[in-house]
PAZAPA-4460 file (N, C-alpha, C; in steps of 0.05 Angstrom, whole numbers, plus 32768, in hexadecimal, padded with zeros to 4 digits):
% residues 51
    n_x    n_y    n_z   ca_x   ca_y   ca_z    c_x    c_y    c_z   seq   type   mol
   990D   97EF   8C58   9904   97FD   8C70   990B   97ED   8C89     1      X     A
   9907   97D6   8C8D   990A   97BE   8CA3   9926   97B3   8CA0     2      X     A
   9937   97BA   8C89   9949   97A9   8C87   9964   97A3   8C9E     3      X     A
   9960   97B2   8CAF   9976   97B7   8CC4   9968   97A3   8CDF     4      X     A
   9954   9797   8CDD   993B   9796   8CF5   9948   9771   8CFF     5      X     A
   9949   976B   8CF2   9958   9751   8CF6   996F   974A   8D0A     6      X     A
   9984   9760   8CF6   999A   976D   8D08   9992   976F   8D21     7      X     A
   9987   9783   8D2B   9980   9792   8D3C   9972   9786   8D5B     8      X     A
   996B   9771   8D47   9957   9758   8D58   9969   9743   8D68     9      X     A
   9978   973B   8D54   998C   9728   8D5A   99A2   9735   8D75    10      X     A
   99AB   9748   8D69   99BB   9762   8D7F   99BA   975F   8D9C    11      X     A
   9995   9769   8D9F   998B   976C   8DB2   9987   974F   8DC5    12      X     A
   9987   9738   8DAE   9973   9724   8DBB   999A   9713   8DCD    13      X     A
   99AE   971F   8DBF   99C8   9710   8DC4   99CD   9726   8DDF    14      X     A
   99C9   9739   8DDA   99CE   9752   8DF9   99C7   9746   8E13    15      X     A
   99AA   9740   8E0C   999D   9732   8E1E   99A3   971C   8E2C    16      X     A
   99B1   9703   8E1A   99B8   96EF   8E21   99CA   96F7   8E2E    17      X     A
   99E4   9705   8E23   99FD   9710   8E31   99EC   9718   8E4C    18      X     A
   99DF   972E   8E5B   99DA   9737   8E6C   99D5   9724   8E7F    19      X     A
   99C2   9711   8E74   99B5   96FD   8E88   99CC   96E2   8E90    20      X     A
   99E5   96E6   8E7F   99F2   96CC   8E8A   9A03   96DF   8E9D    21      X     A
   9A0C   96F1   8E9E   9A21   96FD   8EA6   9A0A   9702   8EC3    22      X     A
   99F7   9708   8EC3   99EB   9706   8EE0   99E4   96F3   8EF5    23      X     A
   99DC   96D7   8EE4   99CA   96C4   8EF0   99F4   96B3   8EE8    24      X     A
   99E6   9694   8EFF   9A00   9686   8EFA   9A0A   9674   8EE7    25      X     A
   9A17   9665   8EEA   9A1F   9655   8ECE   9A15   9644   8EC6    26      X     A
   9A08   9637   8EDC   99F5   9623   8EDC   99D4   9623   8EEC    27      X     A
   99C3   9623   8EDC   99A9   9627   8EE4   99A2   960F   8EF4    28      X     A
   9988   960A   8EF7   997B   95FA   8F07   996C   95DB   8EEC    29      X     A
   9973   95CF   8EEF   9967   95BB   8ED5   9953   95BF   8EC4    30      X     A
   993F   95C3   8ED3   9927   95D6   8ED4   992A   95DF   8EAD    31      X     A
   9938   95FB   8EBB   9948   960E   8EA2   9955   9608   8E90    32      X     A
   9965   95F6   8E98   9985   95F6   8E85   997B   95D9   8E7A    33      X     A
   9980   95CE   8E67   9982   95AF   8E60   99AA   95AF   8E5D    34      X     A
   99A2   9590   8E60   99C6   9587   8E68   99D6   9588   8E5C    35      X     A
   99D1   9583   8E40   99EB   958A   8E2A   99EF   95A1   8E21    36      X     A
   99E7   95B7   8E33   99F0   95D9   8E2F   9A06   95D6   8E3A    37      X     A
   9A14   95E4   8E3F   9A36   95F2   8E53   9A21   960E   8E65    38      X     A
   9A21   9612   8E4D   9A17   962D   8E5C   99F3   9630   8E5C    39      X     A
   99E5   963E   8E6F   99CE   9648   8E6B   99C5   965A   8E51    40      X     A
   99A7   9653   8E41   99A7   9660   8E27   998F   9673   8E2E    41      X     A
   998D   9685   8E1D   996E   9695   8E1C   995F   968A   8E23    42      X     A
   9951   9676   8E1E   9937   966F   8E29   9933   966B   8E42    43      X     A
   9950   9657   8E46   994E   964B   8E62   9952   9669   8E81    44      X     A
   9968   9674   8E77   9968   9695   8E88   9951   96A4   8E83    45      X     A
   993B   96AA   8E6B   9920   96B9   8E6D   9910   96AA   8E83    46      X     A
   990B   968A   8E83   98F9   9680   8E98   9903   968D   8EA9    47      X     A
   9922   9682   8EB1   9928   9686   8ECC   9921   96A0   8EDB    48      X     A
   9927   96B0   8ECD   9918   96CD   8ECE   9901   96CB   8ED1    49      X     A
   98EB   96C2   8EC5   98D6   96C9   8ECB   98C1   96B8   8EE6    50      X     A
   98CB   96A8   8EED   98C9   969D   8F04   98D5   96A5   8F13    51      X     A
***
């Protein structure tokens, strides 16, 4: 019954990330981002968002 739900999760949760880098810039505020990223990740773009 659930077996697609994973999928579906993962999908959504990579959409998201896509959306939020393609909006916000390449480099966050330290704050957000820790240093040995390249790029900004989910967590650090949800804060940034939510602040």
């Amino acid at each position: 019954m659930y077996r697609f739900f994973p999928v579906s999760q993962s999908q959504a949760l990579f959409a998201l990330e896509f959306g939020l880098r393609a909006r916000f810039p390449d480099r966050l505020p330290e704050r957000y981002q820790r240093s040995q990223h390249q790029q900004p990740m989910l967590a650090g773009l949800l804060g940034y968002v939510v602040d």
